[in-house]
N, C-alpha and C positions, 0 to 999 in steps of 0.2 A: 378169527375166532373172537378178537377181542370185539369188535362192533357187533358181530350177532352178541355175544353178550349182555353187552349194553341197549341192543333194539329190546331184548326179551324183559329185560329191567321194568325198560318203559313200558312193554306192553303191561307186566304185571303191574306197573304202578296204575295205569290206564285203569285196566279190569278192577283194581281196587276202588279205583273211584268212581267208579261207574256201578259195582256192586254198592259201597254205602250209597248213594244216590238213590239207586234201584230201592234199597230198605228204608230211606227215610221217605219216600213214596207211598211205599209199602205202610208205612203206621200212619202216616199221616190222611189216606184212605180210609184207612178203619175206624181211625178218630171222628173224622167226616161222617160214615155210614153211623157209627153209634150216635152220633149226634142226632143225625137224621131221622134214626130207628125210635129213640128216647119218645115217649109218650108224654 
């Protein structure tokens, strides 16, 4: 029990990093496209 615990940890620390990642992606996309967009 105790190592499946500690795999899920990781996973959740993983998934966290992988989600901010995902979101600074994410704005930094739209910052690009607004740039783009701007007349």
């Amino acid at each position: 029990m105790f190592s499946v615990n500690c795999e899920n940890k990781l996973l959740r620390a993983k998934i966290a990093m992988i989600s901010e990642q995902i979101q600074e992606s994410e704005t930094s996309v739209r910052v690009r496209m607004n740039f783009d967009f701007t007349p």
